[in-house]
C-alpha positions in Angstrom: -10.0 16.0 -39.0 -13.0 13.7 -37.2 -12.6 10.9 -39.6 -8.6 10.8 -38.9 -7.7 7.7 -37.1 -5.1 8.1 -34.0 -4.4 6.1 -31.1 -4.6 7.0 -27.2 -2.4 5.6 -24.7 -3.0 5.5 -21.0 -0.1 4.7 -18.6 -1.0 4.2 -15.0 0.8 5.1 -12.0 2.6 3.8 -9.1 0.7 0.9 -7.3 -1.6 1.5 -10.4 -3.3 -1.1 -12.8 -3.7 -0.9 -16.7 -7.3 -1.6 -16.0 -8.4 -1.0 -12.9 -6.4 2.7 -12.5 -9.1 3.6 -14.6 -12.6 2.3 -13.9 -14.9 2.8 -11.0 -17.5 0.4 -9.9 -18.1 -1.7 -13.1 -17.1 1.0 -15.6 -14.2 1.3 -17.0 -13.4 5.0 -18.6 -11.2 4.0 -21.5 -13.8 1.6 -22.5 -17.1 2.5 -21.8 -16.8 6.4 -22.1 -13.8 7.4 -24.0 -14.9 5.9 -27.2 -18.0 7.5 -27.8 -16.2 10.9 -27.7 -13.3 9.6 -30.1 -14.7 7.7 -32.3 -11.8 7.2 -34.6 -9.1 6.1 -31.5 -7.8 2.9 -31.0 -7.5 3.0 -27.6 -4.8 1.1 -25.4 -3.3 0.8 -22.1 0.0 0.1 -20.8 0.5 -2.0 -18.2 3.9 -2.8 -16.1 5.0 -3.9 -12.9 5.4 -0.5 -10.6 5.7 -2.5 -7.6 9.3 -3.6 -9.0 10.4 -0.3 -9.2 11.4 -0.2 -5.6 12.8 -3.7 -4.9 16.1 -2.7 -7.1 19.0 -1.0 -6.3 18.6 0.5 -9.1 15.9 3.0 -10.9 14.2 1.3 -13.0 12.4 4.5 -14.7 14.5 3.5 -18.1 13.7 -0.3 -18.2 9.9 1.0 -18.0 10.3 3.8 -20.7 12.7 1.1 -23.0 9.7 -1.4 -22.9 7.0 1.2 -23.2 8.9 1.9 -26.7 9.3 -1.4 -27.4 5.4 -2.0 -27.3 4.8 1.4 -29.3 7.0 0.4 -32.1 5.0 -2.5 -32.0 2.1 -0.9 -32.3 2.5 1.7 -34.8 3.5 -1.7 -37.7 0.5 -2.7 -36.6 -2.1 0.3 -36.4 0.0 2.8 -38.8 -1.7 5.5 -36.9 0.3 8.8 -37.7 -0.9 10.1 -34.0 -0.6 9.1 -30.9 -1.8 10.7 -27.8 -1.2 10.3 -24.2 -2.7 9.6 -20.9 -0.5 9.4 -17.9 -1.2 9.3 -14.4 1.4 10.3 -11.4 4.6 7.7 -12.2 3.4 7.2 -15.6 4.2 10.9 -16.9 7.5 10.6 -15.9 8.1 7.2 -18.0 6.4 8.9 -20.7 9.1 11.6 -20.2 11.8 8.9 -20.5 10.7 7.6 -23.2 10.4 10.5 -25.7 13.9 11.1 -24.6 14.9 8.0 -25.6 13.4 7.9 -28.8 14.5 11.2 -29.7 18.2 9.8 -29.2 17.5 6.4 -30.7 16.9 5.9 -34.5 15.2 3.0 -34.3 12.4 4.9 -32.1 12.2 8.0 -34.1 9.0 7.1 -35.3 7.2 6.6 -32.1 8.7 10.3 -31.3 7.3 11.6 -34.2 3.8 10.1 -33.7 3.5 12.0 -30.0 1.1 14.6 -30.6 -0.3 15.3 -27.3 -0.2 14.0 -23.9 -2.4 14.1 -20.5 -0.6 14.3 -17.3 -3.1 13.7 -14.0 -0.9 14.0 -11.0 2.8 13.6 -12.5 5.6 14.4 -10.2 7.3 17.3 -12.9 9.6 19.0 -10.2 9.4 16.4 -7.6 6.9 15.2 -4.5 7.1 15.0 -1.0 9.6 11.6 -0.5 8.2 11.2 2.6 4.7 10.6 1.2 5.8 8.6 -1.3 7.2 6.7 1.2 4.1 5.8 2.8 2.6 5.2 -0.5 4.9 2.7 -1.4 4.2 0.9 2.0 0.6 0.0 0.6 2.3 -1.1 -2.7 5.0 -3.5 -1.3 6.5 -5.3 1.4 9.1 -3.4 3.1 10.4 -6.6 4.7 11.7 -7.5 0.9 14.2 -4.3 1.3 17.1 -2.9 2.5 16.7 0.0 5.1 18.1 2.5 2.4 15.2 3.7 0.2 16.3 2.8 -3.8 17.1 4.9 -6.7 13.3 5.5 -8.1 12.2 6.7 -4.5 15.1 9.5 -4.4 14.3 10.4 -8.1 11.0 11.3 -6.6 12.6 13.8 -4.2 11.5 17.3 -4.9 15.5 18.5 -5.3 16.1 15.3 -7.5 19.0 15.1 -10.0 17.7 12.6 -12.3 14.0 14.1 -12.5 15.5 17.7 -12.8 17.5 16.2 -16.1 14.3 14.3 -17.2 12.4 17.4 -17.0 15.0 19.3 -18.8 15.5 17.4 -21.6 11.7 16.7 -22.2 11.0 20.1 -22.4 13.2 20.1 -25.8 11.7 17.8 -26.9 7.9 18.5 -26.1 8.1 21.9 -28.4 5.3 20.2 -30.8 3.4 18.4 -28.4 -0.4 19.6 -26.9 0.2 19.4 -23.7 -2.2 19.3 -20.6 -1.6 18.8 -17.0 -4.2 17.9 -14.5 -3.2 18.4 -10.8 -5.2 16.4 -7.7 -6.5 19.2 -5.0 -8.6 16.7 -3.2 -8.1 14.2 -0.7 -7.9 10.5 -1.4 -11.3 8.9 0.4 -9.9 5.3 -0.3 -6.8 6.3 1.7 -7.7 8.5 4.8 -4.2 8.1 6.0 -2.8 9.4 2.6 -4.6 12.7 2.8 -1.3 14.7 1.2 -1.8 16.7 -2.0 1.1 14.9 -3.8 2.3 17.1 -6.6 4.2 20.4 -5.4 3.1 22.9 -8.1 6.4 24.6 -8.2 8.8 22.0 -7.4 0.7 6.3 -13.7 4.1 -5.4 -18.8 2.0 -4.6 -22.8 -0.5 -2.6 -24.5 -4.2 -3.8 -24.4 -6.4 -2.6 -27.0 -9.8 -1.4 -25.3 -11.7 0.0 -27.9 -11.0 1.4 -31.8 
């Protein structure tokens, strides 16, 4: 119904910005456009450190996805929206996928998996990207210098043949039978990054909630 009130969350991805992932020049699309086209969203963005993820020795795909619930939780006492819909770009799709999982497992989040009623994915990873690509990408996000010379956890869950993404996959897909569902893939080259001219996604192999707009 057009006078139902729902909430759309956008989760960047890696090297991304809860903000600036999103705009271009001065305009910013969650703010400036989305809301006149949903005029009944409350509209948020998630924002966390993805730059962290690969100075661990450890993934930190669940850390992201236990504080992404953490911060809906908080924000369905607060809203009481019965609907929430997703936007996730590249990294961010797969800690979406993490999280669902989690709160389909944990009580205490059964509420925010309830409220998923559809989500975006633009550029997510589902079977796996080129590591090596990722590599370079990760280059321009942090300094090397700070690691070890083996490549962590998160990077080899972004292997196309990866274990973990493979179960993450798996076990979303039982869980996404109700959700609306759309995925975007990138077929273009990057201009800002002329050395990054990869397609990432293989077709058969994005720390709190800021409220934009309502």
């Amino acid at each position: 119904h057009s006078d139902e009130s729902f909430s759309v969350v956008a989760i960047h991805g890696l090297g991304g910005h809860p903000m600036r992932t999103w705009e271009t020049g001065d305009r910013l699309w969650l703010r400036d456009f989305l809301p006149k086209d949903l005029r009944t969203a409350r509209i948020f963005t998630f924002g966390y450190n993805s730059g962290t993820a690969f100075t661990d020795s450890k993934s930190r795909i669940r850390d992201f996805a236990s504080l992404l619930l953490e911060k809906l939780a908080q924000l369905q006492r607060r809203t009481k929206d019965p609907k929430i819909i997703f936007v996730c770009h590249s990294l961010g799709g797969i800690i979406l996928k993490q999280a669902l999982i989690m709160a389909n497992e944990r009580g205490r989040y059964s509420a925010v998996g309830k409220s998923a009623t559809g989500v975006i994915f633009l550029g997510t990873p589902h079977r796996g990207s080129d590591v090596a690509f990722w590599s370079k990408t990760v280059e321009k996000i942090v300094n090397f210098e700070l690691l070890d010379a083996n490549r962590t956890d998160l990077l080899k869950t972004l292997e196309p043949k990866s274990i973990e993404l493979g179960d993450i996959c798996s076990m979303f897909v039982e869980r996404a039978v109700p959700l609306q569902i759309f995925t975007i893939y990138e077929r273009v080259k990057m201009k800002e990054l002329p050395d990054l001219v990869r397609i990432i996604i293989v077709m058969t192999a994005a720390h709190d909630l800021f409220l934009l707009g309502c």
